[in-house]
PyMOL CGO cylinders between C-alpha atoms (Angstrom):
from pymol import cmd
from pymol.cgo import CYLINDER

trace = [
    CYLINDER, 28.91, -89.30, 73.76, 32.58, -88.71, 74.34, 0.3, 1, 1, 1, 1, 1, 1,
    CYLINDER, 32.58, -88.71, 74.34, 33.61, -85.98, 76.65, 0.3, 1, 1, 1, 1, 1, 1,
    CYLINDER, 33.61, -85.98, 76.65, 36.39, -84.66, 78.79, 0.3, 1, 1, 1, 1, 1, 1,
    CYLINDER, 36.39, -84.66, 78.79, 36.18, -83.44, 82.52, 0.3, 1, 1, 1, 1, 1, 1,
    CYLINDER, 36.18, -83.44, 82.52, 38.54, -80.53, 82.86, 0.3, 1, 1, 1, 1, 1, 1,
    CYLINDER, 38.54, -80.53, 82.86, 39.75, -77.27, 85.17, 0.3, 1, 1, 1, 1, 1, 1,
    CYLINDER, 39.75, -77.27, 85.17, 38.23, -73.94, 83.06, 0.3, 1, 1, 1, 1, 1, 1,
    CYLINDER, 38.23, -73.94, 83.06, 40.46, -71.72, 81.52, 0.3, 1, 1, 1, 1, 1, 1,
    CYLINDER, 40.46, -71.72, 81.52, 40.25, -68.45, 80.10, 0.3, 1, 1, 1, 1, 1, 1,
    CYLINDER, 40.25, -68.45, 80.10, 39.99, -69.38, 76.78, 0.3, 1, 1, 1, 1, 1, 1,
    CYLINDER, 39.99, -69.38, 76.78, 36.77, -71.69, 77.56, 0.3, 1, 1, 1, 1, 1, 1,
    CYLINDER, 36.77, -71.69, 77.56, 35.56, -67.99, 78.80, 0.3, 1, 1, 1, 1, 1, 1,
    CYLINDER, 35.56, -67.99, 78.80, 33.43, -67.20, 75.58, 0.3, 1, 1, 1, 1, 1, 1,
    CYLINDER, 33.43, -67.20, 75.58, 31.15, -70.72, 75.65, 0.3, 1, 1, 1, 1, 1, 1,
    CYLINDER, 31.15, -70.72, 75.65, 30.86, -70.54, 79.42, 0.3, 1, 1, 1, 1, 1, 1,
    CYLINDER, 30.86, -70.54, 79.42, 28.98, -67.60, 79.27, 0.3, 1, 1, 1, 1, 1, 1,
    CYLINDER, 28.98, -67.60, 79.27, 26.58, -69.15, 76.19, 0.3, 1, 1, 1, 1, 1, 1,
    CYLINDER, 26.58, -69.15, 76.19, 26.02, -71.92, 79.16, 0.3, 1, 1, 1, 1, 1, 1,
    CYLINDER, 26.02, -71.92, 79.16, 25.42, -69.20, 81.70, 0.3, 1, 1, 1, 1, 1, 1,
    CYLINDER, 25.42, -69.20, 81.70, 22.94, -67.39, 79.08, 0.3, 1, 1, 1, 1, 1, 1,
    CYLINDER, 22.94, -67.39, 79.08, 20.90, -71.08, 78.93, 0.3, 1, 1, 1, 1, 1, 1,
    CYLINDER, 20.90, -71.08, 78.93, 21.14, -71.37, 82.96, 0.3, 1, 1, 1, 1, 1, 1,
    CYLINDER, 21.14, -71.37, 82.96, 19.77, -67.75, 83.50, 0.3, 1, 1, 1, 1, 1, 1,
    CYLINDER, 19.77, -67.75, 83.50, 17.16, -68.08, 81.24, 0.3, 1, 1, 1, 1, 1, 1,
    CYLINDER, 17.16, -68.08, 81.24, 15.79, -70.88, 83.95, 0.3, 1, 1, 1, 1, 1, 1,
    CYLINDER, 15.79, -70.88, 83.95, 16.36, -68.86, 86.85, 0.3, 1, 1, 1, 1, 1, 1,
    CYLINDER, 16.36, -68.86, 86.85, 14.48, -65.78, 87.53, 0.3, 1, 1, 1, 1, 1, 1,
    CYLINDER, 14.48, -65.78, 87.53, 16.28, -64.33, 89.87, 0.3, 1, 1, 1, 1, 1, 1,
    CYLINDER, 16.28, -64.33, 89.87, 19.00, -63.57, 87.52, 0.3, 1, 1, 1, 1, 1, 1,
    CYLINDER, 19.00, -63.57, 87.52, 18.87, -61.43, 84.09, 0.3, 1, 1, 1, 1, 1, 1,
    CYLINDER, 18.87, -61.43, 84.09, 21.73, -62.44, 81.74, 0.3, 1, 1, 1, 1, 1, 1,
    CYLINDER, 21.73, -62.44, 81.74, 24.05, -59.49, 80.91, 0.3, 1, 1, 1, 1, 1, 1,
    CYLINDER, 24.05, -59.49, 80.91, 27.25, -60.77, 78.73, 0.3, 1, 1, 1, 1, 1, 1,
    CYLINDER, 27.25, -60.77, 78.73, 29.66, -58.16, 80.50, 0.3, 1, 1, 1, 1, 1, 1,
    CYLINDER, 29.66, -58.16, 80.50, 28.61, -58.99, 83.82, 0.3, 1, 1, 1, 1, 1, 1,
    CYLINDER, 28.61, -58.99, 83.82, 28.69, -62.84, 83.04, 0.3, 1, 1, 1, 1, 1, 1,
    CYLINDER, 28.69, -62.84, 83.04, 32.69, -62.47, 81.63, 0.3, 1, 1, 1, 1, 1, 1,
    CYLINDER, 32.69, -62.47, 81.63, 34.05, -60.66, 84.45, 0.3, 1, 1, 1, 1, 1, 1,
    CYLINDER, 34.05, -60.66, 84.45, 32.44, -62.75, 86.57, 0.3, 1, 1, 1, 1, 1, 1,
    CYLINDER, 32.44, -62.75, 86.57, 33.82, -65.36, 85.15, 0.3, 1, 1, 1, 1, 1, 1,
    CYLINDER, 33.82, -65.36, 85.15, 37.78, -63.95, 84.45, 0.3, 1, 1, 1, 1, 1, 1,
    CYLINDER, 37.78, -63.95, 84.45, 37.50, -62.94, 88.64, 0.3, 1, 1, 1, 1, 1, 1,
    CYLINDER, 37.50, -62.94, 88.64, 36.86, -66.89, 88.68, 0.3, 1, 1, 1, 1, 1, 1,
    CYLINDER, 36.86, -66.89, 88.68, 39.45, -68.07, 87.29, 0.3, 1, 1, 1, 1, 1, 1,
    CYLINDER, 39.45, -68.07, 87.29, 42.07, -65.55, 88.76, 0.3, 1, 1, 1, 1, 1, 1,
    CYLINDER, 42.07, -65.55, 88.76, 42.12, -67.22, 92.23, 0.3, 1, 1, 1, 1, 1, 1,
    CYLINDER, 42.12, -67.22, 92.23, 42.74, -70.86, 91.36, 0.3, 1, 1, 1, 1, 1, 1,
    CYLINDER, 42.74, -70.86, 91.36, 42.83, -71.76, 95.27, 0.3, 1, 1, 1, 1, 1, 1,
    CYLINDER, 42.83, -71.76, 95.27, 39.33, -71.12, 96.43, 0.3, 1, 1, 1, 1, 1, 1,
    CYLINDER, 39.33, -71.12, 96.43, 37.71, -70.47, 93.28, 0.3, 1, 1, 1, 1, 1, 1,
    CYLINDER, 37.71, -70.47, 93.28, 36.91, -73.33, 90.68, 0.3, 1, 1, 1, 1, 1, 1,
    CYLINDER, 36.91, -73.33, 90.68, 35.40, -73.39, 87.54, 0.3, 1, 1, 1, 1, 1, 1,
    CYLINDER, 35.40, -73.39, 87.54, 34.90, -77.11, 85.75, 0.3, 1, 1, 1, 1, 1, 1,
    CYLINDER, 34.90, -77.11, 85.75, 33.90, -78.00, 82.26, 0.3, 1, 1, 1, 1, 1, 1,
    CYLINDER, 33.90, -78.00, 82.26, 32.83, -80.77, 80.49, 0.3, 1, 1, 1, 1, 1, 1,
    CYLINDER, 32.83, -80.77, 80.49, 34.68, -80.55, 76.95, 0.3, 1, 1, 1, 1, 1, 1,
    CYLINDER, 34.68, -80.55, 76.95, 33.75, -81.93, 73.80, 0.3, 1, 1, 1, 1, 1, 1,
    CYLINDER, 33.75, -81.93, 73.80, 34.91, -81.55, 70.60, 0.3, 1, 1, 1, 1, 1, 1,
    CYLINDER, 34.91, -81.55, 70.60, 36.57, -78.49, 71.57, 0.3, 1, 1, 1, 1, 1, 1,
    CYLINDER, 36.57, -78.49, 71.57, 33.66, -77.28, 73.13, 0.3, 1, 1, 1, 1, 1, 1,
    CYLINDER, 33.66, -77.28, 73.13, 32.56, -76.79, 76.18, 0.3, 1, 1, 1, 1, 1, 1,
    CYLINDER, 32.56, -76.79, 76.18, 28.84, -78.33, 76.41, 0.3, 1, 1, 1, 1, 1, 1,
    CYLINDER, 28.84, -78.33, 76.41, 28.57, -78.40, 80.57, 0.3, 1, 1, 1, 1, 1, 1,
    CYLINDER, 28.57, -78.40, 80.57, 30.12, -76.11, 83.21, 0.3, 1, 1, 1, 1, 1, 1,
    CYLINDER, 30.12, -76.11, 83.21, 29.91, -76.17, 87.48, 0.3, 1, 1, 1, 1, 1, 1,
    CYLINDER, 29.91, -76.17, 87.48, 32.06, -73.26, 89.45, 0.3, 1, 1, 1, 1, 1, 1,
    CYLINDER, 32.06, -73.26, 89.45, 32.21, -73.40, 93.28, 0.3, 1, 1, 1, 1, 1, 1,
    CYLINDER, 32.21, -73.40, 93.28, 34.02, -71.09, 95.88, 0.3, 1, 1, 1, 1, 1, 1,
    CYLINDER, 34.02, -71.09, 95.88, 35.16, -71.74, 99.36, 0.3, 1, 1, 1, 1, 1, 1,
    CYLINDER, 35.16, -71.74, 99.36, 34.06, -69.43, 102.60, 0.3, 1, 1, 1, 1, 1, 1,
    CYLINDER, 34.06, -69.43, 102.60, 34.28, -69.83, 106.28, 0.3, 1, 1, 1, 1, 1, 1,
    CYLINDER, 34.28, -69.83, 106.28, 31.17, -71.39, 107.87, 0.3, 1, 1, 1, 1, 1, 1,
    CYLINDER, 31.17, -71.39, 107.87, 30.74, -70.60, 111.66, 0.3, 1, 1, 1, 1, 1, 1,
    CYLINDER, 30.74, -70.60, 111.66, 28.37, -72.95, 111.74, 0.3, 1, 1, 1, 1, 1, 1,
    CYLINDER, 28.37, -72.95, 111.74, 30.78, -76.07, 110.90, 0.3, 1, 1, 1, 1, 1, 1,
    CYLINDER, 30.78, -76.07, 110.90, 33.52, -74.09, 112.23, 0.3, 1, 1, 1, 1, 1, 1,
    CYLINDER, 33.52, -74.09, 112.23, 35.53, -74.69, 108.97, 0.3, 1, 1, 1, 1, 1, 1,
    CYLINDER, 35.53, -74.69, 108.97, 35.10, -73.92, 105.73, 0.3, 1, 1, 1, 1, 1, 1,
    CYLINDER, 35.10, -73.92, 105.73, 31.94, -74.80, 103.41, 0.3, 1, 1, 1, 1, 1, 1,
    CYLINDER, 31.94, -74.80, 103.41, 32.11, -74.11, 99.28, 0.3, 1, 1, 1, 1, 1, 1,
    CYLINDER, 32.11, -74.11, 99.28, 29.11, -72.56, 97.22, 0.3, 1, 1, 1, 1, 1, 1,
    CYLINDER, 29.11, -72.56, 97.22, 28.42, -74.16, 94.17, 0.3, 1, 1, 1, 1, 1, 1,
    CYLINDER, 28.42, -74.16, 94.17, 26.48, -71.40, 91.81, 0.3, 1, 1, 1, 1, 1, 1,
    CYLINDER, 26.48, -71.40, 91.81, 26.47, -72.08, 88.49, 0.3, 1, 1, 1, 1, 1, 1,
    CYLINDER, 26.47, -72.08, 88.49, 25.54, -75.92, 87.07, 0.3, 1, 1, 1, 1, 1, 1,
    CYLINDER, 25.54, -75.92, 87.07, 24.71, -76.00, 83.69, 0.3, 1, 1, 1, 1, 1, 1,
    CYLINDER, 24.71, -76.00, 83.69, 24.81, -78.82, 80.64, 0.3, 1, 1, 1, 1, 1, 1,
    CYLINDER, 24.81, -78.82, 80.64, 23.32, -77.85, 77.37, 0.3, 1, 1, 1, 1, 1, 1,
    CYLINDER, 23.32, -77.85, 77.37, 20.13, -79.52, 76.67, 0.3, 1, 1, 1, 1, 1, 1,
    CYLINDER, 20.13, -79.52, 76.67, 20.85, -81.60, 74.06, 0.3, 1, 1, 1, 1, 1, 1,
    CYLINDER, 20.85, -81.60, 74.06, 23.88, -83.24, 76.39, 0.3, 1, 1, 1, 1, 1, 1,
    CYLINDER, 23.88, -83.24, 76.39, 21.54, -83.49, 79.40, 0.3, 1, 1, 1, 1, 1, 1,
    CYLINDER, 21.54, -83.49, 79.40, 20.59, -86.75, 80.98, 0.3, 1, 1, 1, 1, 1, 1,
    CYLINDER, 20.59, -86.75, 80.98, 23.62, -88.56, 80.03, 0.3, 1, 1, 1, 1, 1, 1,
    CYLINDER, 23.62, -88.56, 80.03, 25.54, -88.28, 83.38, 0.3, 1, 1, 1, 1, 1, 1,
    CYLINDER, 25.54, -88.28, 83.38, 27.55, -85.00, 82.41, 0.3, 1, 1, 1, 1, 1, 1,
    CYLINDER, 27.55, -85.00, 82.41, 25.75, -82.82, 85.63, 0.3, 1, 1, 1, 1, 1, 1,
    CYLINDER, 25.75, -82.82, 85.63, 26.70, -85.38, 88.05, 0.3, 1, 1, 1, 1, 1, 1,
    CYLINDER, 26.70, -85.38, 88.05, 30.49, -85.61, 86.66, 0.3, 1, 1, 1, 1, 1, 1,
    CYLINDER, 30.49, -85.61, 86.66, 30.95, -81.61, 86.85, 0.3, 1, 1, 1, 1, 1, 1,
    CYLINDER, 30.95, -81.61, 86.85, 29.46, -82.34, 90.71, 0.3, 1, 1, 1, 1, 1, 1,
    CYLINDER, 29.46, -82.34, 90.71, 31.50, -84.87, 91.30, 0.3, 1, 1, 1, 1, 1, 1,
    CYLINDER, 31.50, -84.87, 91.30, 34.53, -83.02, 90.27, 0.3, 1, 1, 1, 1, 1, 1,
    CYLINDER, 34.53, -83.02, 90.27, 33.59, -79.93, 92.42, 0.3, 1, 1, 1, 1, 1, 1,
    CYLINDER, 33.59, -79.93, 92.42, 33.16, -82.37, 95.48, 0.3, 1, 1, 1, 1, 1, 1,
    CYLINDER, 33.16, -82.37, 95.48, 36.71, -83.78, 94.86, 0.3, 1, 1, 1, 1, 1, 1,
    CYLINDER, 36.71, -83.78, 94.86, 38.36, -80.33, 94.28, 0.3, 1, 1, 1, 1, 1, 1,
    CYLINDER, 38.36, -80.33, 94.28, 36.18, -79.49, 97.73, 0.3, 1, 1, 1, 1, 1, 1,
    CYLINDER, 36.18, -79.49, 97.73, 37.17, -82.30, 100.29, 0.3, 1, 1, 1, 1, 1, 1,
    CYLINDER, 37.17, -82.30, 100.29, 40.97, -82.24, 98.84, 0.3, 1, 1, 1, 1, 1, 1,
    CYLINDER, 40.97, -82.24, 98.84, 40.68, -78.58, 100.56, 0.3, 1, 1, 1, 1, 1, 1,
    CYLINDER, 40.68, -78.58, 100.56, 39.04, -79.80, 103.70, 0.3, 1, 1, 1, 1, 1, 1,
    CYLINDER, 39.04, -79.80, 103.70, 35.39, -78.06, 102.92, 0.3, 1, 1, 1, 1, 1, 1,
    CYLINDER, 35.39, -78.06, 102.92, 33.25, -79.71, 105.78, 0.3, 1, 1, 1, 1, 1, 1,
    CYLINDER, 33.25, -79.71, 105.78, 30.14, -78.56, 103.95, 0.3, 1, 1, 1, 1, 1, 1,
    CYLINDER, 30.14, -78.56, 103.95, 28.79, -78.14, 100.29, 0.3, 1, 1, 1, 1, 1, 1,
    CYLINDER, 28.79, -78.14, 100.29, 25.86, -75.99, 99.56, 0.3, 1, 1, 1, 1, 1, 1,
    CYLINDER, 25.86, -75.99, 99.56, 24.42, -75.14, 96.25, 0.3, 1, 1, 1, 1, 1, 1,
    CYLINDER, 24.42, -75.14, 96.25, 21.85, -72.81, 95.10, 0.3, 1, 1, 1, 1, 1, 1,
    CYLINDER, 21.85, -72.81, 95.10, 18.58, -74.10, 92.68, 0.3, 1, 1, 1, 1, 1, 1,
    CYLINDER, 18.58, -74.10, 92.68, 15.77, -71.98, 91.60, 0.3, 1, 1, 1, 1, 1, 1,
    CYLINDER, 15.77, -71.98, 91.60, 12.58, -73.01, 93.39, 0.3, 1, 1, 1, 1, 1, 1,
    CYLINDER, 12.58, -73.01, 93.39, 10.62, -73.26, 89.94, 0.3, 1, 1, 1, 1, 1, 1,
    CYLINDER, 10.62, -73.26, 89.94, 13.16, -75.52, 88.28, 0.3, 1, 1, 1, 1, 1, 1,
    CYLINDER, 13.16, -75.52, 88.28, 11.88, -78.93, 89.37, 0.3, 1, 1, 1, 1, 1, 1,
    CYLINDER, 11.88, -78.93, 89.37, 13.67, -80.52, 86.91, 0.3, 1, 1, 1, 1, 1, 1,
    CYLINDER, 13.67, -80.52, 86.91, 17.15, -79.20, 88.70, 0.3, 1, 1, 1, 1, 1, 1,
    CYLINDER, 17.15, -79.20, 88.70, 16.06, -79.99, 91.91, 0.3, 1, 1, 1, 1, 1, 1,
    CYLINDER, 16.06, -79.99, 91.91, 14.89, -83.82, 91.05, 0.3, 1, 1, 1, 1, 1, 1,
    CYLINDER, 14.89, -83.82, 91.05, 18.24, -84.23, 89.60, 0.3, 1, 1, 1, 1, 1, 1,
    CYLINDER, 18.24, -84.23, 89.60, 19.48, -83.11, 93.11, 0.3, 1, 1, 1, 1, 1, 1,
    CYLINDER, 19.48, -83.11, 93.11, 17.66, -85.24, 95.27, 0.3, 1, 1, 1, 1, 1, 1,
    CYLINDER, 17.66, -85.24, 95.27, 18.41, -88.26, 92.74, 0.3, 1, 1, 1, 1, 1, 1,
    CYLINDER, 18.41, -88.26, 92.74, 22.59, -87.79, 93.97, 0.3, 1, 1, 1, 1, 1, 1,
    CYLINDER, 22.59, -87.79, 93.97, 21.28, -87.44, 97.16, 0.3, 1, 1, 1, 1, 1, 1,
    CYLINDER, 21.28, -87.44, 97.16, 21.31, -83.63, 97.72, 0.3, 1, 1, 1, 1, 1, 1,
    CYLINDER, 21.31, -83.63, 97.72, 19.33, -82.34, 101.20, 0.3, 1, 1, 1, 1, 1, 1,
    CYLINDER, 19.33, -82.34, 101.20, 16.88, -79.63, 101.05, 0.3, 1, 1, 1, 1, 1, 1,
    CYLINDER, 16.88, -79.63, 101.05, 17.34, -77.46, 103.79, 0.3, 1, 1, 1, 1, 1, 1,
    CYLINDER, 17.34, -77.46, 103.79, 15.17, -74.99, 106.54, 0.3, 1, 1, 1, 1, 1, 1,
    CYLINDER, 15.17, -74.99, 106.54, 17.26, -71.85, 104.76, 0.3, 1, 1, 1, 1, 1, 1,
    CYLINDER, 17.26, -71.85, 104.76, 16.53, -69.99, 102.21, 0.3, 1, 1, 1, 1, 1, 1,
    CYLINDER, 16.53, -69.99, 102.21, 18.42, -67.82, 100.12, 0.3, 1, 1, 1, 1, 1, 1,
    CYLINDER, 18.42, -67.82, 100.12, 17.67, -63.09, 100.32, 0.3, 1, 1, 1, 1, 1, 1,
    CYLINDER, 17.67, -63.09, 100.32, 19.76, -61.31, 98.57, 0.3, 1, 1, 1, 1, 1, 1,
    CYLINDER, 19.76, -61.31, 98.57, 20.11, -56.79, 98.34, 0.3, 1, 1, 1, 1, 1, 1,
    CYLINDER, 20.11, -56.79, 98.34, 21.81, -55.57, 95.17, 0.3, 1, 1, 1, 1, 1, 1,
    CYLINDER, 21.81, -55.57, 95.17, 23.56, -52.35, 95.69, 0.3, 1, 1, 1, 1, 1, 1,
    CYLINDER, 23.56, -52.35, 95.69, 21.80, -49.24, 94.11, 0.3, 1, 1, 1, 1, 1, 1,
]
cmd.load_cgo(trace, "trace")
């Protein structure tokens, strides 16, 4: 399978949020809502310095997706990145596309002196979190509450 690692743009906007429709459907913390997905997404890609938003392209297409954003971290004293959203469409899975959208979020993270990747995985998706602890991803003592506004 031939594909191409590349920066997001806006006009990859409309089959990054079919990817985010597959992802949500695994997580169920998260109900998909197509509005909320695409400004989500367009708020992405307006900060190009501590937001990032990789695809994996092919044939036009993009069939794989990973965004990340950088914060401060007291505890390392520097700053860490959050990597939310990995996603590959089934039929491209298992053929090394997930770990090349990592990778590329790693690179874009240490050229920006991030001391400290963390990335969040839905407790039921055992599948996800094997593939984590196969590119030798820790499971940590935290865990992740959230509040929605009202």
């Amino acid at each position: 399978m031939q594909y191409k690692i590349r920066r997001a743009k806006h006009s990859d906007i409309s089959s990054m949020i079919g990817l985010l429709r597959t992802l949500f459907s695994l997580e169920t913390d998260f109900d998909f809502n197509e509005g909320n997905q695409q400004k989500g997404l367009e708020l992405m890609l307006e900060d190009l310095t501590n937001r990032y938003i990789v695809v994996a392209e092919q044939d036009g297409k993009s069939i794989g997706m990973c965004t990340a954003q950088i914060l401060v971290s007291t505890a390392e004293g520097g700053i860490s990145a959050v990597i939310e959203d990995l996603v590959v469409e089934e039929a491209c899975c298992r053929q090394g596309i997930g770990k090349e959208l990592l990778l590329a979020v790693e690179g874009w993270a240490w050229e920006r002196g991030v001391r400290r990747l963390q990335l969040l995985a839905d407790r039921n998706n055992t599948r996800a979190l094997e593939f984590y602890k196969g590119i030798d991803w820790k499971v940590t003592q935290l865990i992740c509450l959230q509040k929605k506004r009202s």
